[in-house]
C-alpha positions in Angstrom: -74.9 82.7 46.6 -75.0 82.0 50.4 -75.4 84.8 53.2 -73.0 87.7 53.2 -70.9 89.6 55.2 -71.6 93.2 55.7 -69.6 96.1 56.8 -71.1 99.5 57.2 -69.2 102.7 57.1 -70.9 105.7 59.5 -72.6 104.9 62.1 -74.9 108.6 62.5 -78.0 109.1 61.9 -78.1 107.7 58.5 -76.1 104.6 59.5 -77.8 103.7 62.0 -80.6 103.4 59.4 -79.0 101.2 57.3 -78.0 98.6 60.2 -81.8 99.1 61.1 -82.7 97.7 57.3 -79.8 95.4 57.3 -81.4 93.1 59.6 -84.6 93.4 57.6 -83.1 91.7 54.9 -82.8 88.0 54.8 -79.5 86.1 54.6 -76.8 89.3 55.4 -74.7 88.8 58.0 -73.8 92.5 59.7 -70.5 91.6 61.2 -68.6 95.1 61.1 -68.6 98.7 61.3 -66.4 101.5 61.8 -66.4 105.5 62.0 -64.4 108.6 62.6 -65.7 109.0 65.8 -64.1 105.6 67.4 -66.4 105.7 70.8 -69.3 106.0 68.6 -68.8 103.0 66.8 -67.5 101.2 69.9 -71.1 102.1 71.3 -73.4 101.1 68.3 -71.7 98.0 67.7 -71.9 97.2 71.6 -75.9 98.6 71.1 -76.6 96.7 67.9 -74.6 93.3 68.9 -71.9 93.6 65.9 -69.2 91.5 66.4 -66.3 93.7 64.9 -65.7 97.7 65.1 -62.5 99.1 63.0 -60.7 102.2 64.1 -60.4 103.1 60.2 -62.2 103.2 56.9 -59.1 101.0 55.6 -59.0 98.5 58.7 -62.6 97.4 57.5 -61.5 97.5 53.7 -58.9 95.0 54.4 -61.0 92.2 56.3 -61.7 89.6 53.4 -64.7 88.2 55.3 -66.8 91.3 54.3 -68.4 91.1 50.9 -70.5 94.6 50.9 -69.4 97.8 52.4 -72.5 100.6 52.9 -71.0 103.8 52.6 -72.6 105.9 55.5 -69.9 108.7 55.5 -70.5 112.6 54.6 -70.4 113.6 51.0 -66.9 114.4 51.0 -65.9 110.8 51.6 -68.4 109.0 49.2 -65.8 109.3 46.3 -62.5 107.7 48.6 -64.7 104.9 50.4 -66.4 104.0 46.9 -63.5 103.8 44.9 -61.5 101.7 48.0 -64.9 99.3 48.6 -64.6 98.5 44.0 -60.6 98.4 43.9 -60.8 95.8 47.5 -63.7 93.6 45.2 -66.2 94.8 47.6 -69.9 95.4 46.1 -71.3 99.0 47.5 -74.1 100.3 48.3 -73.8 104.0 49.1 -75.9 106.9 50.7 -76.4 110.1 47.7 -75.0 112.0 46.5 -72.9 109.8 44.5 -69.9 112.0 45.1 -69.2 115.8 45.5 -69.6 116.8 41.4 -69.6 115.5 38.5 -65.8 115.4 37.6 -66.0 112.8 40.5 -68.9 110.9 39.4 -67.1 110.3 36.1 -63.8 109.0 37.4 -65.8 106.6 39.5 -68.0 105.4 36.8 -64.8 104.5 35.2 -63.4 102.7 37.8 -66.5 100.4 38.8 -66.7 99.7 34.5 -62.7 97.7 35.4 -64.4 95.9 38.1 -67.3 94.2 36.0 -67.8 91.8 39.1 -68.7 94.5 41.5 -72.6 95.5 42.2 -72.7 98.9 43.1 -76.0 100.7 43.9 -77.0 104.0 45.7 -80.1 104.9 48.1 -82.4 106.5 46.6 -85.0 104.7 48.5 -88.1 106.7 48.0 -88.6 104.9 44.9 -88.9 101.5 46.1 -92.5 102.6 47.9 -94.8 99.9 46.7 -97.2 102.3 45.1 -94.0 104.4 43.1 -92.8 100.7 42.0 -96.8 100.1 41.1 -97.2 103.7 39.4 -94.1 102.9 37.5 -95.3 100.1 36.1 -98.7 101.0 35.6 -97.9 103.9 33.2 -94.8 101.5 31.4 -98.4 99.0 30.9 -100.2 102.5 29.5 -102.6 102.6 32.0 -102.8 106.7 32.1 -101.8 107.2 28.4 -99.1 109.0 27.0 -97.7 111.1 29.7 -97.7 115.2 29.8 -96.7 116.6 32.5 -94.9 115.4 36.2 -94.6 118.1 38.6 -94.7 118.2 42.5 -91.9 118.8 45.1 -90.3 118.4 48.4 -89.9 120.5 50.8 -88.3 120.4 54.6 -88.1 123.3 57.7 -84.9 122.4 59.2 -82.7 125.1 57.8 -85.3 127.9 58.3 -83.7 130.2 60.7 -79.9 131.8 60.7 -79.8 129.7 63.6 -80.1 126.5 62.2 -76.6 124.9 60.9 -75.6 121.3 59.8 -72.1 120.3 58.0 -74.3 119.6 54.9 -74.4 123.7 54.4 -70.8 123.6 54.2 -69.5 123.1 50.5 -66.3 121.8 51.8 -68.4 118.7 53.0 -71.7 119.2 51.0 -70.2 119.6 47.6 -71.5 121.9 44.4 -74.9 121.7 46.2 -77.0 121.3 49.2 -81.1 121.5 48.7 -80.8 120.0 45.1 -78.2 117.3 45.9 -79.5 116.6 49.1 -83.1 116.1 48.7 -84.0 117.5 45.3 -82.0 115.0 43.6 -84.8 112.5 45.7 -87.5 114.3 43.7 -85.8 114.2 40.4 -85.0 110.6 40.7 -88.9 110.0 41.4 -90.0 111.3 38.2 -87.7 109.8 36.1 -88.0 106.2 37.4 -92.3 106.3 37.6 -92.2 107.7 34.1 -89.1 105.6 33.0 -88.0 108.5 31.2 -84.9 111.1 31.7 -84.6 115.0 32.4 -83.0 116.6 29.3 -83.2 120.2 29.4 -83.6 122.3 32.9 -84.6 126.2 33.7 -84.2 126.9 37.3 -83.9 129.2 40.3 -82.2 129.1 43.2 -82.2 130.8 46.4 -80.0 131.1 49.8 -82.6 132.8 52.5 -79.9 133.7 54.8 -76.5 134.7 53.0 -75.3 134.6 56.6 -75.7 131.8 59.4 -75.0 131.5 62.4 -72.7 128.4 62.9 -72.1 126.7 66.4 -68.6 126.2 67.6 -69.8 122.9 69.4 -71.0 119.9 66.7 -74.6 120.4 66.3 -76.3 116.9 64.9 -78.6 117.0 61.7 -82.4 118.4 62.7 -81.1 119.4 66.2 -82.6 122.6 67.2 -79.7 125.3 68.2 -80.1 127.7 70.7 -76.4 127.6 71.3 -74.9 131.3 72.1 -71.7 130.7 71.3 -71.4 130.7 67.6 -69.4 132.2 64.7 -71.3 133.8 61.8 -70.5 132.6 58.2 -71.1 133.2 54.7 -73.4 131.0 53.0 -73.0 129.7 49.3 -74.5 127.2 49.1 -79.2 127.0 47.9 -81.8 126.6 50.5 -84.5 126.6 47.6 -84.8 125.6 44.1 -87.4 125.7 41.8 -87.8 124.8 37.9 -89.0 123.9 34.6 -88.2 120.5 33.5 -88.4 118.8 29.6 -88.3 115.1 29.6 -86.8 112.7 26.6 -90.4 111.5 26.1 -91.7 114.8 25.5 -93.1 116.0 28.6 -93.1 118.8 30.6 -92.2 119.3 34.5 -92.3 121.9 37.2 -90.6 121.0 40.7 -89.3 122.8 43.9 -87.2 121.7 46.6 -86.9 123.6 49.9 -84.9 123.4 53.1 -86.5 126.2 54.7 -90.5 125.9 54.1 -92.3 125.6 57.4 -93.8 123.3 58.8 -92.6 121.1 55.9 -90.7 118.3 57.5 -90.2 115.7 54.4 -92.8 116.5 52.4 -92.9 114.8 48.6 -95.5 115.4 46.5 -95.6 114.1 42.6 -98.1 114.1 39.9 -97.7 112.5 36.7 -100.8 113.2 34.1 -101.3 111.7 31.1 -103.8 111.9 28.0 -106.4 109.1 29.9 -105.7 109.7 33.4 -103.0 111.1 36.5 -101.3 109.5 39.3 -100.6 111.3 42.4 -98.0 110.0 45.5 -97.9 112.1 48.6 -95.3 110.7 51.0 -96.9 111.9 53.9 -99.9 109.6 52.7 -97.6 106.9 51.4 -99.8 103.9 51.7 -102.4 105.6 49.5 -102.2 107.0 45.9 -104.7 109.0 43.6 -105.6 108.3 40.0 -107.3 111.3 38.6 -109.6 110.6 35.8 -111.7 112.8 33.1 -115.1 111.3 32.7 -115.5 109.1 35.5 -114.9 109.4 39.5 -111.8 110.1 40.8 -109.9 107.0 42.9 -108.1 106.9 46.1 -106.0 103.6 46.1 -105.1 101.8 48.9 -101.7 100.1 48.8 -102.4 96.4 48.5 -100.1 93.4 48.1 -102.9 91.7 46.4 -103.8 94.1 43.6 -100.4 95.3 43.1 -98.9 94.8 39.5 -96.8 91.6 40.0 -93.7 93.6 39.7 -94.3 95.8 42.8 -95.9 93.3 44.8 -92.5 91.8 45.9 -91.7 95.2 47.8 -94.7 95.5 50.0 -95.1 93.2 53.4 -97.5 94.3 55.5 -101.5 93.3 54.4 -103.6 96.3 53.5 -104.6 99.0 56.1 -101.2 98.4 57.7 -99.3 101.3 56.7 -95.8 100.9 55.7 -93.5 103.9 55.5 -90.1 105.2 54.8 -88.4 102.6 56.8 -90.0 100.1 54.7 -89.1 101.3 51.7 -85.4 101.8 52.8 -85.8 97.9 53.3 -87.2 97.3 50.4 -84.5 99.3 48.1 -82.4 96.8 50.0 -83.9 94.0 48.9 -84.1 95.2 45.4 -80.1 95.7 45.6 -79.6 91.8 47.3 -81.7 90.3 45.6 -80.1 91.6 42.2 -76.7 90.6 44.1 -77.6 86.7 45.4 -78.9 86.1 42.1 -75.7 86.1 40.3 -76.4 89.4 38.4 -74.0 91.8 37.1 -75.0 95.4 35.9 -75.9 94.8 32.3 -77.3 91.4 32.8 -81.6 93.2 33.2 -82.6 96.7 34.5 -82.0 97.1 38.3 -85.0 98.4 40.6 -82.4 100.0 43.1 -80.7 103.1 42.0 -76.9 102.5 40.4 -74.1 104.5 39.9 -75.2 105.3 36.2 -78.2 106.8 37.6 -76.6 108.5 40.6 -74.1 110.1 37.6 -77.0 111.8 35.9 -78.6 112.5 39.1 -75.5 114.8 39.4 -75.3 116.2 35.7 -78.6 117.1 36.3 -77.6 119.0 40.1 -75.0 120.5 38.0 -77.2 121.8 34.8 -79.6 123.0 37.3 -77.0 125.4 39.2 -75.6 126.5 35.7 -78.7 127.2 34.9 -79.9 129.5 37.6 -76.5 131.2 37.5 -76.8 132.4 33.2 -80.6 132.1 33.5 -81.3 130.7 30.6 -82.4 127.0 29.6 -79.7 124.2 29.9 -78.9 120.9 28.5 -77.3 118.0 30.7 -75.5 117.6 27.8 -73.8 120.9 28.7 -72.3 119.2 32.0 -71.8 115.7 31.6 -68.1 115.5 31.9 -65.8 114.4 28.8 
């Protein structure tokens, strides 16, 4: 397969990302974007050198030069652009949550399954850190034992004060949830993929710090700090916190908390897997270094490095040791992982996928739903209890 054409779909903050790892990537060709805000796009195209800038979501759809759309758009939309990018023959690659619950999810899982030829995957890019992709593969080769426990969290400040508002606390644009879908699913996705196992059964709490915010009558941009008087207060439904207990379908156990409102916490992830021989812990703050915990010998601290890298996770590191590489780079790299899968020929079924699909993004959601239903009745629940018929 030659080099392709790309379109990308949103052009904020986490757009502008994407366009940013586009050009990372060898042999894409970034010839289109579009957004509601028209001057926006007019700008970043003008900013970024992109030849082409639709008014509309279905302007870009219909130019057959473009092979992949990247869905950029707010929650709300991630269910219309995907299903228009796999009904045009467009591969996908979309920002999380997959869609706004799992009804959704479903439908769309069922239309990319009559598109066989489409390649659809979703950015959950923390797990294509070299050291996650070498943990992963470290504990599939045994390395720490069986595994026990995973537990950690992540935790952000952002939405810590009645002051602080964002269209991602409004369900209308957010969906079911807003801490667990929008970085807890991060978390979850984590422990499943370095432990190459899957959440079953969930008890959790949840928690909105301020049933009231103060929301700003003039557009307020994601992490802005507002200190905007005119304002309109509203109720809140939607968690700033959740914490629970977590059983896996290997038999382990897990603990994890995600917070929107912990300060000083600006991303913060922090995972521990320990097993009968030994633990692996990954601190995204630290994300060039990892530490293997061990019983009857010294502790280690190590250093990301291409050259003592498992084989397998050596192809999504760059820089030599002591350079650190960081969440940019591992956006790239869950990238490459999607291309890569996509120039070779593959189709979804052909080998296991490194990026994240739309199978996984689906029980991503099951599991956002099982959590909420299960701090509402308070008791234990199954995904099974939520996966939609």
């Amino acid at each position: 397969m030659g080099r392709l054409n790309v379109g990308v779909i949103g052009v904020g903050f986490i757009g502008i990302s994407h366009v940013d790892a586009i050009r990372r990537v060898s042999n894409l060709n970034l010839i289109a974007v579009a957004d509601s805000n028209v001057e926006l796009a007019k700008q970043k195209a003008q900013e970024y050198n992109i030849p082409k800038c639709y008014d509309s979501i279905d302007e870009l759809m219909a130019d057959n030069s473009i092979d992949v759309i990247h869905n950029c758009t707010p929650n709300n939309l991630h269910f219309e652009v995907n299903i228009k990018a796999i009904k045009a023959g467009k591969h996908v690659f979309s920002e999380k949550p997959l869609t706004m619950d799992v009804k959704e999810s479903s439908e769309l899982l069922a239309i990319l399954k009559q598109h066989p030829n489409v390649v659809a995957g979703v950015n959950y890019c923390y797990r294509m850190n070299p050291l996650v992709q070498d943990a992963k593969n470290r504990i599939t080769n045994g390395e720490i034992g069986k595994p026990l426990f995973i537990h950690g969290s992540y935790l952000q400040d952002w939405l810590l004060y009645d002051t602080d508002y964002n269209w991602r606390i409004d369900p209308e644009y957010t969906g079911i949830s807003r801490a667990i879908g929008d970085i807890g699913t991060h978390w979850l996705d984590l422990a499943q993929t370095m432990t190459s196992a899957k959440i079953i059964d969930v008890c959790a709490n949840t928690v909105i710090v301020h049933p009231k915010r103060k929301k700003p009558n003039n557009v307020t941009e994601t992490f802005a700090v507002n200190d905007d008087d005119d304002y309109t207060e509203v109720n809140i439904v939607t968690e700033d916190y959740c914490g629970a207990l977590l059983k896996f379908d290997n038999g382990a156990s897990g603990v994890f908390q995600c917070s929107q409102a912990s300060a000083g916490r600006k991303c913060f992830i922090d995972i521990e897997v320990d097993g009968t021989e030994a633990s692996y812990q990954w601190n995204h703050e630290h994300g060039d270094r990892m530490w293997k915990g061990l019983r009857n010998a010294n502790n280690e601290e190590i250093m990301r490095n291409p050259n003592l890298m498992t084989p397998e996770a050596a192809q999504y590191t760059y820089l030599a040791a002591g350079h650190p590489e960081g969440w940019n780079d591992a956006f790239t790299y869950n990238l490459k992982a999607y291309y890569d899968f996509l120039m070779s020929g593959k189709k979804h079924g052909d080998s296991t996928e490194d990026f994240a699909t739309f199978d996984d993004a689906h029980y991503l959601m099951c599991l956002t739903e099982a959590l909420l239903k299960s701090a509402r009745e308070e008791r234990w629940v199954s995904v099974d209890e939520v996966e939609f018929k």
